[in-house]
Biopython code that builds the backbone (N, CA, C, O; Angstrom):
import numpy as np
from Bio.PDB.StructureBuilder import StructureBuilder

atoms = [
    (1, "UNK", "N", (110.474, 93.530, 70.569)),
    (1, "UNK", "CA", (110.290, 93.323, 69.157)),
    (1, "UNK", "C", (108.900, 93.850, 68.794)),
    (1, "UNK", "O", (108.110, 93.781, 69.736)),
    (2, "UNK", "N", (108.353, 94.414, 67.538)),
    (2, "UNK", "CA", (107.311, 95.178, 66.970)),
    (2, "UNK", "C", (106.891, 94.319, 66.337)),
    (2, "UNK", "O", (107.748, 94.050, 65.495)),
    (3, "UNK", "N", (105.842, 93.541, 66.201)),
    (3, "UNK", "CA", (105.088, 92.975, 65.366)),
    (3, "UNK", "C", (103.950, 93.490, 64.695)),
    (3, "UNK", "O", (103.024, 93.814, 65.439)),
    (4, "UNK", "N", (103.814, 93.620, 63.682)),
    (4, "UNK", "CA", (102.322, 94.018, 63.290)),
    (4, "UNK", "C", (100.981, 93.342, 62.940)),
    (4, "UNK", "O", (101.030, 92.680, 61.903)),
    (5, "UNK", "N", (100.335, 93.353, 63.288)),
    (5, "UNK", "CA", (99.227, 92.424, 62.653)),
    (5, "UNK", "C", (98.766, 92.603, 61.163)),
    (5, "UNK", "O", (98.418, 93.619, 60.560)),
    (6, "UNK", "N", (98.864, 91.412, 60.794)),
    (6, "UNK", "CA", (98.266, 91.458, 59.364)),
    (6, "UNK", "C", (96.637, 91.733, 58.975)),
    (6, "UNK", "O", (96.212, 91.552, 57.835)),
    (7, "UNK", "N", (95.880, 92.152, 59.988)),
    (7, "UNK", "CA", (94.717, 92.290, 59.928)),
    (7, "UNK", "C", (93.787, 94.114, 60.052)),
    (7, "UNK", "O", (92.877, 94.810, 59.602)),
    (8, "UNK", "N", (94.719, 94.052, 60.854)),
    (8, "UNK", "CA", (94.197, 95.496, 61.452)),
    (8, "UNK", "C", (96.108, 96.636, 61.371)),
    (8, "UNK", "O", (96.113, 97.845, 61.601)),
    (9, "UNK", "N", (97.224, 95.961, 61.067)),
    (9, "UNK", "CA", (98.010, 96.667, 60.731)),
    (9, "UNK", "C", (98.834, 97.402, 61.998)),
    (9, "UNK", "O", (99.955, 97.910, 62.011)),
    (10, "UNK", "N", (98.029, 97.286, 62.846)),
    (10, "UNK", "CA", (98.676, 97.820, 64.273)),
    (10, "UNK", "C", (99.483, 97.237, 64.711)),
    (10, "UNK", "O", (99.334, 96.076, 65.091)),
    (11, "UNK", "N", (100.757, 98.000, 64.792)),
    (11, "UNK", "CA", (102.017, 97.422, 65.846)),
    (11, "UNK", "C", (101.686, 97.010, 67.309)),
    (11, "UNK", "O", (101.017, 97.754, 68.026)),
    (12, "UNK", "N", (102.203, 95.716, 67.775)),
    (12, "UNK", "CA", (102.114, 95.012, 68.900)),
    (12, "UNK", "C", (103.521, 94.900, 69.825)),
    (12, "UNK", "O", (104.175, 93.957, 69.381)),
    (13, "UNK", "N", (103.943, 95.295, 70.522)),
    (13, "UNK", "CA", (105.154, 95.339, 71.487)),
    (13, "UNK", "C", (105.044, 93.614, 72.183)),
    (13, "UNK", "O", (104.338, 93.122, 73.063)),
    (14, "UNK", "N", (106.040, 93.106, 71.352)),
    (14, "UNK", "CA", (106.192, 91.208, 71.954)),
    (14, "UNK", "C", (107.975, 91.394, 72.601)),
    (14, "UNK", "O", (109.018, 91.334, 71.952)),
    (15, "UNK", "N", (107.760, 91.652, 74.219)),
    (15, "UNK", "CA", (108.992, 91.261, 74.713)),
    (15, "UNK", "C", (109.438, 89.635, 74.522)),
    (15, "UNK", "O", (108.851, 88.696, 75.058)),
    (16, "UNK", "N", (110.548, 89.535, 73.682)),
    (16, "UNK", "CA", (111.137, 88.224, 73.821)),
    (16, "UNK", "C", (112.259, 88.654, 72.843)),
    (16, "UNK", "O", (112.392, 89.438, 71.903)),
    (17, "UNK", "N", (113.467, 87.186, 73.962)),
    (17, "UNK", "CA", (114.644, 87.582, 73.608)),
    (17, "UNK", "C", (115.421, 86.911, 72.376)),
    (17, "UNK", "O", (114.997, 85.817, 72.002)),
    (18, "UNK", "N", (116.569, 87.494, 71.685)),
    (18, "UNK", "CA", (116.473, 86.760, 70.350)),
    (18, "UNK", "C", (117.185, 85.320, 70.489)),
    (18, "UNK", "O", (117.358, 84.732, 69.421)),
    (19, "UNK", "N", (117.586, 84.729, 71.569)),
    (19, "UNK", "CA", (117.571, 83.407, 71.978)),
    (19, "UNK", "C", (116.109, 82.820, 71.832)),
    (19, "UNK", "O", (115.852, 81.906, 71.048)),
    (20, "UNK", "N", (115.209, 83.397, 72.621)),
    (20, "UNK", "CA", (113.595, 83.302, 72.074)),
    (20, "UNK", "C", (113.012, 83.015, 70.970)),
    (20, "UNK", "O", (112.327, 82.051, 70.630)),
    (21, "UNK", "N", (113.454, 84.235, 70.277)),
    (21, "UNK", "CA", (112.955, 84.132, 68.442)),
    (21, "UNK", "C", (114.071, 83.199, 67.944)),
    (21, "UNK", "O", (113.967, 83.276, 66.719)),
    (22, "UNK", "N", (114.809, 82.586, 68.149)),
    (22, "UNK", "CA", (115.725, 82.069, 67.172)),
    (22, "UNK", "C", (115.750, 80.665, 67.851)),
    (22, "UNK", "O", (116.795, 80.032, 67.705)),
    (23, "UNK", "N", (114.872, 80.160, 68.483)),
    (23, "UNK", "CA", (114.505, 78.779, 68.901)),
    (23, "UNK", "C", (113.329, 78.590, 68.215)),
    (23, "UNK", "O", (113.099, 77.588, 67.537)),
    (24, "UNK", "N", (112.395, 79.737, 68.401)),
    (24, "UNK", "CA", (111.283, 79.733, 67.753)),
    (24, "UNK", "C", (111.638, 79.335, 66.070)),
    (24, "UNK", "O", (111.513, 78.210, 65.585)),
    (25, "UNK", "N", (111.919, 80.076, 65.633)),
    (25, "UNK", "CA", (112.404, 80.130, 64.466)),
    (25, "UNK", "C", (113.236, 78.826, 63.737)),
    (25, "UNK", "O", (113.165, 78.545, 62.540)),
    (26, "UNK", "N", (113.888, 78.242, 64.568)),
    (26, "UNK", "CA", (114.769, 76.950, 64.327)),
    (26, "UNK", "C", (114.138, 75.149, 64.718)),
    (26, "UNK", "O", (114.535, 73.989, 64.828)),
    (27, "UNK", "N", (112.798, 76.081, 64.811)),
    (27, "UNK", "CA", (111.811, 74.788, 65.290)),
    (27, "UNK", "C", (111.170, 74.192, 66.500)),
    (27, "UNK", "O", (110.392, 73.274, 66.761)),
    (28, "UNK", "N", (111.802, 75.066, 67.085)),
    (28, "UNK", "CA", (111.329, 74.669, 68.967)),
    (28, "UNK", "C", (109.702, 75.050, 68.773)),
    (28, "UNK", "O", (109.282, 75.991, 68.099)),
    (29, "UNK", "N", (108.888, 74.083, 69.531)),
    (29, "UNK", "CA", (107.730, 74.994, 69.940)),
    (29, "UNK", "C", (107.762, 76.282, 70.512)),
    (29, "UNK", "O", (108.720, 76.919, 70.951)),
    (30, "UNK", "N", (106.596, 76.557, 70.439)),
    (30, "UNK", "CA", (106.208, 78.268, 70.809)),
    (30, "UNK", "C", (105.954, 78.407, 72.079)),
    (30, "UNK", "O", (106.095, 79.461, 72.700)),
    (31, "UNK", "N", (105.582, 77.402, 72.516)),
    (31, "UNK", "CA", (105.359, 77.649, 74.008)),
    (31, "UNK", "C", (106.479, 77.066, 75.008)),
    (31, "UNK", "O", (106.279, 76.908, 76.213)),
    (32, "UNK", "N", (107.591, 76.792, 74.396)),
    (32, "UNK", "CA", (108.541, 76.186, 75.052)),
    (32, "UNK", "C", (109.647, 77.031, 74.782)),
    (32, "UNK", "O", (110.340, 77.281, 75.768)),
    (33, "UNK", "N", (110.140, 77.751, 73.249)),
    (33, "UNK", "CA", (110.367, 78.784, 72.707)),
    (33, "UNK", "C", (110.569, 80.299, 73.528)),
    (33, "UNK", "O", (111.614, 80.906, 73.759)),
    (34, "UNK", "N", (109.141, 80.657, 73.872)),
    (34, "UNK", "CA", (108.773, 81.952, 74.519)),
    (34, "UNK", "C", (107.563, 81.515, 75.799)),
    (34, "UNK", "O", (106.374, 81.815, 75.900)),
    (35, "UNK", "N", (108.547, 80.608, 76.758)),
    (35, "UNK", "CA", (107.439, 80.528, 77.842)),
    (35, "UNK", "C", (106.784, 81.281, 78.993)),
    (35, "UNK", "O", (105.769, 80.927, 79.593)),
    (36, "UNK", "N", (107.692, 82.640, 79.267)),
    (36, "UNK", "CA", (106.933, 83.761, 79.674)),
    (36, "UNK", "C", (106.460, 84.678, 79.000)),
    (36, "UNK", "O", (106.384, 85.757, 79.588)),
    (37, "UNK", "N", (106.094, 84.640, 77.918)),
    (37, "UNK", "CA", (105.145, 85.135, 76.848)),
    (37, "UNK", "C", (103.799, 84.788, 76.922)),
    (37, "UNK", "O", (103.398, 83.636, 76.763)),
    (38, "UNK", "N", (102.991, 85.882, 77.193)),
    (38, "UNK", "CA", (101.248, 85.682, 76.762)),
    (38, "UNK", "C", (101.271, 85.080, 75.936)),
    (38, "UNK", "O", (101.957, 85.421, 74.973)),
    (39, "UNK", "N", (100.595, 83.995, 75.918)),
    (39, "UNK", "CA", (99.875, 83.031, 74.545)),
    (39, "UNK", "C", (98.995, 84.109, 73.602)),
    (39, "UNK", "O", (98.880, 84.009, 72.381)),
    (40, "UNK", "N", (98.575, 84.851, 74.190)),
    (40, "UNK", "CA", (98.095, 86.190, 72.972)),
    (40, "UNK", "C", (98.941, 86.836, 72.070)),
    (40, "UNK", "O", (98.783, 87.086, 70.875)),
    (41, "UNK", "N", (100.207, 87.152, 73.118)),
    (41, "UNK", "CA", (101.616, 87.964, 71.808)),
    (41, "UNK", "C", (101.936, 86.430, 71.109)),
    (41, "UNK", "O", (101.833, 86.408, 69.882)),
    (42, "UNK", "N", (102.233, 85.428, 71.634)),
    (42, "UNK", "CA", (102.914, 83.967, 70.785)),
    (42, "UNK", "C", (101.401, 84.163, 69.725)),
    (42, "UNK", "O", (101.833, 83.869, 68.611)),
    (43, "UNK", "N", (100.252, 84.426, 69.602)),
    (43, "UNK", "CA", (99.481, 84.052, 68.659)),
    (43, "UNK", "C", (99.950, 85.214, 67.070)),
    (43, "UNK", "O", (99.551, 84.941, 65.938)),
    (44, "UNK", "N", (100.763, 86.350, 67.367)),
    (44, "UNK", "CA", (101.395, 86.984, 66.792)),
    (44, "UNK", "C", (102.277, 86.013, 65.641)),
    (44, "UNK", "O", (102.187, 85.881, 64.420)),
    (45, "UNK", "N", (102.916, 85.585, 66.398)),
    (45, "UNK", "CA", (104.247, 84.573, 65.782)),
    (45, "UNK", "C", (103.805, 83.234, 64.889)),
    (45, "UNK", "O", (104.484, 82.598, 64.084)),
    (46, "UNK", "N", (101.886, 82.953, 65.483)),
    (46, "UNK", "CA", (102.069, 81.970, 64.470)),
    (46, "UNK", "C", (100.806, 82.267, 63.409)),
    (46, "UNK", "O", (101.111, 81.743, 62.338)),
    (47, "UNK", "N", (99.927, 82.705, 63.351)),
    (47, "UNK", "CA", (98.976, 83.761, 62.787)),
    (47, "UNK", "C", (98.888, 85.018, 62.359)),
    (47, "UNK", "O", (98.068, 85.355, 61.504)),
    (48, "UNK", "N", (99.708, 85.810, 62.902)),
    (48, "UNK", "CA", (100.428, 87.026, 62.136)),
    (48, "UNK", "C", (99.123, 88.075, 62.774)),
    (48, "UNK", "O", (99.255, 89.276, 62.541)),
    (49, "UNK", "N", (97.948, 87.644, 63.528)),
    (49, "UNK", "CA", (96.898, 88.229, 64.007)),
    (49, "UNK", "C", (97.161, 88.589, 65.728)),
    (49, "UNK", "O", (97.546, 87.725, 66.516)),
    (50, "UNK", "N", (96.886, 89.960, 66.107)),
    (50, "UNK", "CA", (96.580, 90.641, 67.490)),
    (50, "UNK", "C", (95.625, 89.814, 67.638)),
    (50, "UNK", "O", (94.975, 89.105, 66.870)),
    (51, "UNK", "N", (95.635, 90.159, 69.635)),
    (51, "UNK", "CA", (94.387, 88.923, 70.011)),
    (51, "UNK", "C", (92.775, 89.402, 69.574)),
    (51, "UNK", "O", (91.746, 88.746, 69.412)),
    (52, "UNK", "N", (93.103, 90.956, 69.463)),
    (52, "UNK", "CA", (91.325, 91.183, 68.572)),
    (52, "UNK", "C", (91.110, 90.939, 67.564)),
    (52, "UNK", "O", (89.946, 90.777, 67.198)),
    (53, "UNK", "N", (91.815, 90.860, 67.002)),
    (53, "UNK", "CA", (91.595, 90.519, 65.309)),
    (53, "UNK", "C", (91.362, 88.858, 65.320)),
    (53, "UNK", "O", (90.399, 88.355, 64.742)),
    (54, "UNK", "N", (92.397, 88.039, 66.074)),
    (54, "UNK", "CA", (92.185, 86.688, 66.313)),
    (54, "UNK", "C", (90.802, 86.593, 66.762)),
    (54, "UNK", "O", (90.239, 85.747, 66.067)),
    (55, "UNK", "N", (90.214, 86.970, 67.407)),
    (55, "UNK", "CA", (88.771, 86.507, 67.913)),
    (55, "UNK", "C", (87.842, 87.456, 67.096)),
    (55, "UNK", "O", (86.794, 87.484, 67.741)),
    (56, "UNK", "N", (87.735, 88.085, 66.220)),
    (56, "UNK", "CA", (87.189, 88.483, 65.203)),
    (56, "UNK", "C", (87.072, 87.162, 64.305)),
    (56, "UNK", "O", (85.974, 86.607, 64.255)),
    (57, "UNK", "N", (88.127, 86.648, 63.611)),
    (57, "UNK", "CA", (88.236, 85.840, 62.979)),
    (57, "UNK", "C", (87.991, 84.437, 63.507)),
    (57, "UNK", "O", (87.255, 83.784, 62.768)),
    (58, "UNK", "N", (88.462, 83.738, 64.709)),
    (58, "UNK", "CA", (88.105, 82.592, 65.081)),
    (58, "UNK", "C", (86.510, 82.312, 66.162)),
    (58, "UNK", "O", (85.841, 81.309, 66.412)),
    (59, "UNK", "N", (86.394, 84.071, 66.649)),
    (59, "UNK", "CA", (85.426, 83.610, 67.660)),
    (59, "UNK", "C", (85.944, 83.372, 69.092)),
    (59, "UNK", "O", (87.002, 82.752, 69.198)),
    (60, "UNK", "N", (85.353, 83.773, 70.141)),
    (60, "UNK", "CA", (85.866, 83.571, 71.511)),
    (60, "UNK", "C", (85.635, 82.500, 71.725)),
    (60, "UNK", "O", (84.830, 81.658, 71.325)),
    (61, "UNK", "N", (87.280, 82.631, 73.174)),
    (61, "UNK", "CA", (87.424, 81.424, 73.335)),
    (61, "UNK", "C", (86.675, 80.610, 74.410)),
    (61, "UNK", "O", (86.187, 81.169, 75.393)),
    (62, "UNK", "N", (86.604, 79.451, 74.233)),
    (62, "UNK", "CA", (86.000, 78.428, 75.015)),
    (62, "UNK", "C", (86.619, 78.308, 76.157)),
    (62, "UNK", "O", (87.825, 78.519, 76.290)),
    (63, "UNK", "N", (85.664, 77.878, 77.289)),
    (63, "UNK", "CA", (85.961, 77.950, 78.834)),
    (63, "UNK", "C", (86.591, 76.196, 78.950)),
    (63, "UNK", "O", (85.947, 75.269, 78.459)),
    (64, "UNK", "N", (87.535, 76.048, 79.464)),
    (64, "UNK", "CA", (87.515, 74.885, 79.971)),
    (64, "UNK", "C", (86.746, 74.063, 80.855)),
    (64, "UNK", "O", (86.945, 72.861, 81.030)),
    (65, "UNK", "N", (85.481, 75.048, 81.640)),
    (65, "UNK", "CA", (84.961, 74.683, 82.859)),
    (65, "UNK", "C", (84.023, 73.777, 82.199)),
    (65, "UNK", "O", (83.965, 72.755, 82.884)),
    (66, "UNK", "N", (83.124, 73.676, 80.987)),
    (66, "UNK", "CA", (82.078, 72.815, 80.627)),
    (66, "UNK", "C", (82.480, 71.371, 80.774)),
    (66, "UNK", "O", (81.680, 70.476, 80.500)),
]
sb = StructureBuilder()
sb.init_structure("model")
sb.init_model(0)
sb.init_chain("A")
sb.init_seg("    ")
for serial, (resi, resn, name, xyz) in enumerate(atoms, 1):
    if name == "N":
        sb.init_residue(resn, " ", resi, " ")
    sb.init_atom(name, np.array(xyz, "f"), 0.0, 1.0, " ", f" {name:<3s}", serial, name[0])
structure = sb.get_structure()
């Protein structure tokens, strides 16, 4: 599936199947939804933002190690 980002406009290639999108879509969580999916392409699906544009906008992410 082709997603584009709403930020920067560039098409993103998100393998997932339409059993996938149509759980997603029908309310399942996202990470339960599309669980061999990068949490970077799932940030597609719920922000409409690529992971550069996402950390443009939110800022990098925090380490769990602190």
């Amino acid at each position: 599936m082709t997603v584009r980002c709403r930020m920067c406009h560039r098409p993103q290639e998100v393998a997932v199947t339409a059993d996938e999108y149509r759980a997603f879509v029908n309310g399942k969580l996202i990470q339960y939804a599309m669980p061999e999916t990068p949490k970077e392409q799932r940030e597609l699906f719920l922000s409409g933002l690529c992971d550069e544009c996402f950390h443009k906008v939110c800022g990098p992410e925090e380490s769990d190690d602190d």
